[in-house]
Each structure stands twice: as structure tokens, then as C-alpha cells.
C-alpha positions in Angstrom: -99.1 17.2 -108.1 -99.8 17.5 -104.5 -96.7 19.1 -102.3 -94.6 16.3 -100.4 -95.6 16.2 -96.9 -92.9 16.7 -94.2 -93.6 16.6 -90.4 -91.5 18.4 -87.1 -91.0 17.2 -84.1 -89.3 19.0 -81.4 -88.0 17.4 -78.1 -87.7 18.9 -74.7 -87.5 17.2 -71.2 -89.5 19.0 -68.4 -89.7 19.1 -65.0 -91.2 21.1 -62.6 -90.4 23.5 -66.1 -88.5 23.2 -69.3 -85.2 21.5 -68.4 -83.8 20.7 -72.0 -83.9 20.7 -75.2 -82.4 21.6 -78.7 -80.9 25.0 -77.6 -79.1 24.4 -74.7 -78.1 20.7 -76.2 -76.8 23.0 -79.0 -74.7 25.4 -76.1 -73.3 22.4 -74.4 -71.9 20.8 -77.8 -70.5 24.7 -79.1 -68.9 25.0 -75.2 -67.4 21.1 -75.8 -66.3 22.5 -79.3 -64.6 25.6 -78.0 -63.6 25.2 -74.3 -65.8 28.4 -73.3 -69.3 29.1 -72.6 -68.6 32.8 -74.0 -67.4 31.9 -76.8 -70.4 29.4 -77.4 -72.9 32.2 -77.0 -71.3 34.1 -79.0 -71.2 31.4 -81.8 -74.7 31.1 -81.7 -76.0 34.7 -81.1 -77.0 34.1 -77.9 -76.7 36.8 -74.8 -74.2 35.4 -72.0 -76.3 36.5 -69.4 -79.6 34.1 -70.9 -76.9 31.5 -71.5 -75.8 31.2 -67.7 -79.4 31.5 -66.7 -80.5 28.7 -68.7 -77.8 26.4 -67.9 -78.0 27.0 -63.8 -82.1 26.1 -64.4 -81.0 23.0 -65.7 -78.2 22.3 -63.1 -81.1 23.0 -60.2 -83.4 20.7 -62.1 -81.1 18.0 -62.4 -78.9 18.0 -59.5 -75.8 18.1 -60.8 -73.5 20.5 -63.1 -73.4 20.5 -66.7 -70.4 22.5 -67.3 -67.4 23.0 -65.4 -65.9 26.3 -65.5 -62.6 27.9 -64.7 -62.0 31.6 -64.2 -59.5 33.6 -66.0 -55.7 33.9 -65.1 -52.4 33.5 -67.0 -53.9 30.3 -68.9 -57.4 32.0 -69.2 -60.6 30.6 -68.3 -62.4 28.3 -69.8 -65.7 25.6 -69.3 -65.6 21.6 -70.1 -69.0 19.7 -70.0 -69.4 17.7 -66.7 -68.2 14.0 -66.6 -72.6 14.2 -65.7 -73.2 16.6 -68.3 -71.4 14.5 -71.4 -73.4 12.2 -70.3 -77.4 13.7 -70.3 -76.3 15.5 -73.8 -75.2 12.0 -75.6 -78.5 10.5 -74.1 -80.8 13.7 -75.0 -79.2 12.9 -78.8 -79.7 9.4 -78.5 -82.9 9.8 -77.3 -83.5 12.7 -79.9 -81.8 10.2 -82.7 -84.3 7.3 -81.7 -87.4 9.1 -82.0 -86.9 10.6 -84.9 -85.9 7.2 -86.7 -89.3 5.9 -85.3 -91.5 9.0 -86.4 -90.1 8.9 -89.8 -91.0 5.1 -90.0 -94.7 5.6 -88.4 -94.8 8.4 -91.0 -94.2 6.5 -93.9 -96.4 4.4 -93.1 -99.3 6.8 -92.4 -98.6 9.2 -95.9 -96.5 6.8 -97.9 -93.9 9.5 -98.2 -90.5 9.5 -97.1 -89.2 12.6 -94.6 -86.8 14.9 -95.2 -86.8 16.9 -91.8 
């Protein structure tokens, strides 16, 4: 019996370079989660440091913030997503959501299997 054929499709918006994609949607969701961008990294293995870099890149790229952070004090710091921000992530998943729903129609159709991504 031949093996069941699966497919993988990976989406990420460019610009003049990578913008987004599934790692930093995953970072904004994780700092939505837990109200801090260090403690996101650190939930996902991630070095601070390539965190921060990778969400200014974005910022630049898309002229506006994603996050907006607060620094330490007698409440503690802390990051939010971006009225903006909330916003690209839920249509990045939409978008995300809606290609994946067509691609696993088109590829039933072209190997008459179903997907299980």
C-alpha cells in the first residue's frame, strides 16, 4: 500500500525582505499570552536579543509598531500587541487559515487524498 501523501506550505510576507511569518506570528501571540516579550522568548527558546531584532525589522517594514512596551518599575514592565499589531497578526492567521483551507481542497482534488498537515 502506497504511503498517504501529505503536503507543507509555509507562509511569509516580504518586502524589501522577510517581514512575517510563522515565528514571529508565533512571538506576538506568546507576548499577547503573557504580557512580556521576555517572557515570550523565553517560552519559545528564542534569544531576546534575535527577538527584538526581528520585531523592529517588521516595525520598519510596516510603519507602525507591533508591540507596545513598558519598562520596569514598581508594577514591572511589560509589552501588549499594538491596536495595529492585533490587527496584521489576526489577518496573517486569516490569511494563513484561508490558504490552507484552499490547498487542502486543490489537493484533494489532485491525489484524492485528504491532508493531515
Amino acid at each position: 500500500m502506497a504511503e498517504k501523501l501529505r503536503y507543507s506550505i509555509t507562509l511569509r510576507i516580504y518586502g524589501e525582505e522577510k517581514i512575517f511569518g510563522p515565528g514571529i506570528a508565533e512571538l506576538l501571540e506568546r507576548v499577547d499570552e503573557l504580557h512580556s516579550l521576555r517572557k515570550a522568548t523565553m517560552a519559545m527558546g528564542m534569544a531576546y536579543s534575535k527577538a527584538w531584532s526581528i520585531i523592529k525589522t517588521a516595525e520598519q517594514s510596516l510603519s507602525f509598531p507591533l508591540l507596545i512596551s513598558t519598562t520596569g518599575g514598581r508594577g514591572g514592565g511589560g509589552a501588549e500587541l499594538s491596536p495595529q499589531g492585533r490587527r496584521f497578526l489576526q489577518a496573517y492567521r486569516a490569511f494563513e487559515q484561508t490558504v490552507h483551507d484552499y490547498a487542502d481542497e486543490v489537493f484533494e482534488d489532485m491525489f484524492g487524498q485528504d491532508d493531515d498537515r
